[in-house]
Kinemage of the C-alpha trace (Angstrom):
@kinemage 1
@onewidth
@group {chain A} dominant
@subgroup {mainchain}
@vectorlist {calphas} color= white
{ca unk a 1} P 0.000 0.000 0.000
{ca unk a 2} L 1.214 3.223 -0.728
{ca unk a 3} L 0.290 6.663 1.505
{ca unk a 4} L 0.471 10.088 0.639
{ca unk a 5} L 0.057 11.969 3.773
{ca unk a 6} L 1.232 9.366 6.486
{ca unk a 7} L 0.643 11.764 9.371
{ca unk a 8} L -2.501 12.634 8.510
{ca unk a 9} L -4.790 11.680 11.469
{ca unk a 10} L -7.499 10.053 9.058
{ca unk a 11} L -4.518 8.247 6.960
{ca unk a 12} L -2.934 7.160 10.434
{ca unk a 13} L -6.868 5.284 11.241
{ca unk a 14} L -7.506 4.055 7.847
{ca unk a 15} L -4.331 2.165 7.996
{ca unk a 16} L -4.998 0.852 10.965
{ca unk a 17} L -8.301 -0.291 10.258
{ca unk a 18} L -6.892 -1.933 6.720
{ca unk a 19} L -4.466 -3.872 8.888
{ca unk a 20} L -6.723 -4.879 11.729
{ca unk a 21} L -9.413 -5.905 8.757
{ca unk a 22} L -7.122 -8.975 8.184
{ca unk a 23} L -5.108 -7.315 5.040
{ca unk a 24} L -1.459 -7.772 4.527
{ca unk a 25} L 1.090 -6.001 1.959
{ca unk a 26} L 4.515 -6.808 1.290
{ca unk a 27} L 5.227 -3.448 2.102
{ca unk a 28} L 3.284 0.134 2.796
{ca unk a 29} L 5.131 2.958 1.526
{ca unk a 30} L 4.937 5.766 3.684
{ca unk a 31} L 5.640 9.601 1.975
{ca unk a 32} L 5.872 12.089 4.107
{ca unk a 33} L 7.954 15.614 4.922
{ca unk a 34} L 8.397 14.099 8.524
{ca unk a 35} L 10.666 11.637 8.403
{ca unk a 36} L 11.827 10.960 11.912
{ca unk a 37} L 8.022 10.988 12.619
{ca unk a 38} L 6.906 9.195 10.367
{ca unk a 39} L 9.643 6.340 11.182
{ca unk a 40} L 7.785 6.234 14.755
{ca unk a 41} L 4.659 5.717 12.741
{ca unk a 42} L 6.638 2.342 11.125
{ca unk a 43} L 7.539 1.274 14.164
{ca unk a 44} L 4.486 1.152 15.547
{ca unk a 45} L 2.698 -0.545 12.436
{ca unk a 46} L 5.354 -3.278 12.325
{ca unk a 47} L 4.752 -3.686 16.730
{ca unk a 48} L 1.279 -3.973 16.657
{ca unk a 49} L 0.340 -5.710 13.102
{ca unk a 50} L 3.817 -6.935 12.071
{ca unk a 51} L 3.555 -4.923 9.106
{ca unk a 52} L 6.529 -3.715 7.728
{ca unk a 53} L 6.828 -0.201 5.938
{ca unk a 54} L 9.196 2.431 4.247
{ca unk a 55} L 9.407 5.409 4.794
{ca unk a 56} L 9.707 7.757 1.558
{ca unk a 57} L 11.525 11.116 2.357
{ca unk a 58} L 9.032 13.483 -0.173
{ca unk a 59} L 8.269 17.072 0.631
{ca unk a 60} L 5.708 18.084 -2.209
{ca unk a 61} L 6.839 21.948 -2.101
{ca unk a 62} L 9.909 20.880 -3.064
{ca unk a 63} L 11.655 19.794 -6.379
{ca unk a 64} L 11.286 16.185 -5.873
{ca unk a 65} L 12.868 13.030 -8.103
{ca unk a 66} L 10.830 10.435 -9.389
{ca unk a 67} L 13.176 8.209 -10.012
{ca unk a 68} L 13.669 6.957 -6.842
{ca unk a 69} L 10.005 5.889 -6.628
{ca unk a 70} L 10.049 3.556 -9.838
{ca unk a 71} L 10.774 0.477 -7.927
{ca unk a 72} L 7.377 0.899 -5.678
{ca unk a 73} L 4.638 -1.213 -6.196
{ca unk a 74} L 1.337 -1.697 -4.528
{ca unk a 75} L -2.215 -2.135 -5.791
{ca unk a 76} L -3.542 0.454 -3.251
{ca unk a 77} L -2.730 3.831 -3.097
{ca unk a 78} L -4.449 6.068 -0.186
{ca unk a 79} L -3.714 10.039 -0.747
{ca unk a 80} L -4.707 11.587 2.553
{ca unk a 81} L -2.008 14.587 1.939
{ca unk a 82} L -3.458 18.336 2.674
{ca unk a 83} L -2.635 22.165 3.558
{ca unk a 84} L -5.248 24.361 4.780
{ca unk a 85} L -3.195 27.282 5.128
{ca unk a 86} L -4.831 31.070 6.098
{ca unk a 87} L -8.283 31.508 5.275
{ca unk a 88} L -9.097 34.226 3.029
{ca unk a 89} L -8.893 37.203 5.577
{ca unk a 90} L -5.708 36.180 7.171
{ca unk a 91} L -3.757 34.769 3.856
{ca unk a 92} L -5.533 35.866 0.510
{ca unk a 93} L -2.741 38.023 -0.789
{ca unk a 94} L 0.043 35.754 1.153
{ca unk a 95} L 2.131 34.479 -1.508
{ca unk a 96} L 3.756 32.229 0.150
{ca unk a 97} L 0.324 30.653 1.860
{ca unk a 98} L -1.451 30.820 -1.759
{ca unk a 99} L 1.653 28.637 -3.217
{ca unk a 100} L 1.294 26.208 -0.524
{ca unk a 101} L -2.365 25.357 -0.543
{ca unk a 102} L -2.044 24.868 -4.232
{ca unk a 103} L 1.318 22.752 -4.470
{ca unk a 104} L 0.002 20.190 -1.365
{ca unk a 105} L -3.643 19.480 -2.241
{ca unk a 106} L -3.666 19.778 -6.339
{ca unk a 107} L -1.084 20.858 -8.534
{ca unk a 108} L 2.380 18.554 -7.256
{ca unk a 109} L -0.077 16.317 -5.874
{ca unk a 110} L -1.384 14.993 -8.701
{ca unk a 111} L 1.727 14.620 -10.733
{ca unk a 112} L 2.635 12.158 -7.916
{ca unk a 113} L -0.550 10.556 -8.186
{ca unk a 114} L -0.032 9.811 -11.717
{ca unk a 115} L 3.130 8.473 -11.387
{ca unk a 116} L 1.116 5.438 -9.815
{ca unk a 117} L -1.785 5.401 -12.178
{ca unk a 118} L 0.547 4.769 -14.811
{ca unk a 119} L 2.536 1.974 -12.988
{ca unk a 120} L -1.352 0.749 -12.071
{ca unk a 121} L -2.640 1.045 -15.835
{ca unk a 122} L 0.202 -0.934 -17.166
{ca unk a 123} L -0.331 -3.752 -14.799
{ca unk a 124} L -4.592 -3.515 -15.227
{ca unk a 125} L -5.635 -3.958 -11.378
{ca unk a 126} L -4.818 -1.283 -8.813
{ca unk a 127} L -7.315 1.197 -6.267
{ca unk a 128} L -6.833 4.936 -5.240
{ca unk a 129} L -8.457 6.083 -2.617
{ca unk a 130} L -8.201 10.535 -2.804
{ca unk a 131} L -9.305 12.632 0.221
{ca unk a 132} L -10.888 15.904 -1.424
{ca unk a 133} L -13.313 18.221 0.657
{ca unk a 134} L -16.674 19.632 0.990
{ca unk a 135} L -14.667 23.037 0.710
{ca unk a 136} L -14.377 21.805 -3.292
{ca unk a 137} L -17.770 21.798 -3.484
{ca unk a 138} L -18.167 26.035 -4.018
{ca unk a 139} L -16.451 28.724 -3.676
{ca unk a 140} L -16.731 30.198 -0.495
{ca unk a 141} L -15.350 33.765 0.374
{ca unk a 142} L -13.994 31.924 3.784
{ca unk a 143} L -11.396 30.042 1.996
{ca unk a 144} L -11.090 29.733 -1.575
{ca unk a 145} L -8.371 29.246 -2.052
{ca unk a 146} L -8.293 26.183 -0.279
{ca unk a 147} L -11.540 25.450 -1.959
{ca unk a 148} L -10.228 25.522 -5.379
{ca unk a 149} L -7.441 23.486 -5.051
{ca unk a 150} L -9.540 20.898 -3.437
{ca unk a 151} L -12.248 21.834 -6.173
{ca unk a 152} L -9.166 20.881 -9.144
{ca unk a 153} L -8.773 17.743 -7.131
{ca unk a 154} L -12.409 16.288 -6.970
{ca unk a 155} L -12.720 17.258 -10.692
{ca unk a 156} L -9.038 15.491 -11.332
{ca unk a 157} L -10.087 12.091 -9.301
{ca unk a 158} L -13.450 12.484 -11.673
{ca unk a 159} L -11.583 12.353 -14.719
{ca unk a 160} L -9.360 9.694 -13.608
{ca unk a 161} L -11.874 7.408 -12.389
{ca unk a 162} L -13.617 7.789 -15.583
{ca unk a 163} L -10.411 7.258 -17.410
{ca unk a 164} L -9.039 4.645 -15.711
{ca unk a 165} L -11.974 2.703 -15.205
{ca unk a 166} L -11.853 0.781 -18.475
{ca unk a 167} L -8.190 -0.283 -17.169
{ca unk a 168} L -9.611 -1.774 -14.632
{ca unk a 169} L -8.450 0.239 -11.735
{ca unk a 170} L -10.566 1.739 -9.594
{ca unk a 171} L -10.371 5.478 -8.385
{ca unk a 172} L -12.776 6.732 -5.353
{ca unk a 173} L -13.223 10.550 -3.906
{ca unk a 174} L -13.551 11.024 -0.245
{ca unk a 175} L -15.617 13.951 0.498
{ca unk a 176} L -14.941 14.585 4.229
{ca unk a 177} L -16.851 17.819 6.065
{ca unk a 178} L -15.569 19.180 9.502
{ca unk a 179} L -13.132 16.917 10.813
{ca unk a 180} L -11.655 16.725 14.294
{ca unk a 181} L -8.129 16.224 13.479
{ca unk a 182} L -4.440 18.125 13.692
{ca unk a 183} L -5.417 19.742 10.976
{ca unk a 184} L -8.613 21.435 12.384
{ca unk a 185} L -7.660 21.583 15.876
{ca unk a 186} L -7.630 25.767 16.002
{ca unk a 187} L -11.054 25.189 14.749
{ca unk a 188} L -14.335 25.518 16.081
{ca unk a 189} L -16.401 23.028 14.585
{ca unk a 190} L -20.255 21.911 15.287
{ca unk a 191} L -19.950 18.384 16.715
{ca unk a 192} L -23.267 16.976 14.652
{ca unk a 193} L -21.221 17.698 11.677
{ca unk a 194} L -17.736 16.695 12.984
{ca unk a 195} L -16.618 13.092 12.740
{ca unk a 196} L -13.379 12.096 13.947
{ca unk a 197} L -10.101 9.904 12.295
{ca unk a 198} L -11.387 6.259 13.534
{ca unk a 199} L -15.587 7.702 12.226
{ca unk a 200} L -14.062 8.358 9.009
{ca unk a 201} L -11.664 5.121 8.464
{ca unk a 202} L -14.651 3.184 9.064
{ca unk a 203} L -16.473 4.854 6.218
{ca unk a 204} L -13.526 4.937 4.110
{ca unk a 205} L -12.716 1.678 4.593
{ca unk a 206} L -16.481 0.388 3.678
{ca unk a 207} L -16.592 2.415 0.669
{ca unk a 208} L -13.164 0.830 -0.484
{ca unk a 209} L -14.680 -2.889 0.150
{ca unk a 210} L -18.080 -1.960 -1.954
{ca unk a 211} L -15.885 0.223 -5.042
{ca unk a 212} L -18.192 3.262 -3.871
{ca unk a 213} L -16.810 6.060 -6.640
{ca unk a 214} L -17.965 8.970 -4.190
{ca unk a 215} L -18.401 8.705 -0.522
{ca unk a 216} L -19.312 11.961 2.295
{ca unk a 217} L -17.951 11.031 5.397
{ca unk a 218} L -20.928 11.446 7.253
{ca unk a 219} L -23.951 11.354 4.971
{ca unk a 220} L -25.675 14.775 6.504
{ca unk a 221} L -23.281 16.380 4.407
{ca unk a 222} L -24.129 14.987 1.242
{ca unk a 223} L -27.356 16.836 1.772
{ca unk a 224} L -25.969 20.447 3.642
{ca unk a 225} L -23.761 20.467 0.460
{ca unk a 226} L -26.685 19.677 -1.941
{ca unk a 227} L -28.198 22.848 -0.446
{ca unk a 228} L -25.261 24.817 -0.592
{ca unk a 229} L -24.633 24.385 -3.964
{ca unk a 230} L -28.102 25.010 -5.205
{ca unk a 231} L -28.145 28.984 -3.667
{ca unk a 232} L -28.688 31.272 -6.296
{ca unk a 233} L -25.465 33.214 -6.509
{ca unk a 234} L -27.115 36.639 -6.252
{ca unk a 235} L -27.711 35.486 -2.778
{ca unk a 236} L -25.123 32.800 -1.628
{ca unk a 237} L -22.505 35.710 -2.379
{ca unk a 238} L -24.477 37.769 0.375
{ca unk a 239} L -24.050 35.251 3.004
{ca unk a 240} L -21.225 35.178 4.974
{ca unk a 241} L -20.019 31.931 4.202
């Protein structure tokens, strides 16, 4: 199995609930810009499931080389890797923050990601599993920036599936909403709507076992975002949203 995003809490669970479901890889492939934690994360896969892993040293706001990857194989690849950077009062005209949020959750992001679609097309079998947003869903003066990199990336794993699905390889979007995870912790969020790592893995992991192609992790939002998206824009850009 390959993950992009190791540290990510919901990556971290889903992992964990892959191993504990029975399955077993030859290796999981761990990216991640933290390497000495992410070898702690190893350690602890291979102590409690005897499941051994690599880690893979790859910072995606950095020049990276691909190279090194061509010897990686897996017929699962889980992309849980994100930014959320400022929201739009704090970082709009942040260069820096603007750069970021668009390098980590579309544009280097999916260049990795089809660096394995092509290794999975040429063999005909392989899943990817792509953690999007609800903040893809419309652009919201709150944070869209944020919202339209994660907007690119729905609309990329939408092509791909469609693409790749007469290779037989199967590509599914995760739509999480509000999540309770390092990610959000500075956030305030409304605990109906809030599902944490091990809520989410659960769903995830489901979804994988039944080749869902589009899964909200929890279904309310499937519904709040059915609304949302339906607002005339003469009014939705009066709301402060």
């Amino acid at each position: 199995m390959i993950v992009l995003g190791s540290n990510s809490d919901v990556a971290v669970a889903f992992v964990e609930k892959i191993l504990s479901g029975g399955e077993k890889f030859p290796l999981v492939y761990l990216f991640t810009s933290n390497v000495v934690k992410t070898e702690k994360l190893a350690q602890h896969y291979y102590a409690k499931f005897e499941q051994k892993c690599v880690v893979i040293d790859f910072d995606l706001t950095k020049e990276n080389d691909f190279s090194k990857l061509n010897t990686i194989d897996s017929d699962l690849l889980f992309c849980a890797a994100g930014y959320l950077g400022k929201n739009t009062e704090e970082g709009l005209y942040d260069d820096w923050n603007t750069k970021k949020i668009v390098e980590v959750n579309y544009s280097k992001l999916i260049v990795l990601i089809n660096h394995f679609a092509k290794k999975f097309e040429a063999k005909g079998s392989g899943t990817i599993i792509g953690l999007s947003s609800v903040a893809g869903e419309r652009g919201r003066q709150s944070n869209f920036i944020y919202g339209s990199a994660k907007a690119g990336f729905t609309a990329y794993l939408e092509g791909l599936r469609n693409y790749l699905f007469h290779k037989n390889i199967h590509v599914m979007t995760v739509i999480p909403g509000f999540m309770d995870t390092q990610m959000t912790a500075d956030i305030e969020t409304p605990k109906p709507l809030t599902a944490n790592p091990s809520q989410a893995a659960t769903i995830i992991y489901k979804a994988y076992k039944k080749k869902r192609n589009i899964v909200y992790v929890t279904f309310l939002w499937w519904g709040i975002m059915m609304i949302i998206r339906n607002i005339p824009e003469f009014i939705f850009k009066k709301l402060k949203m």
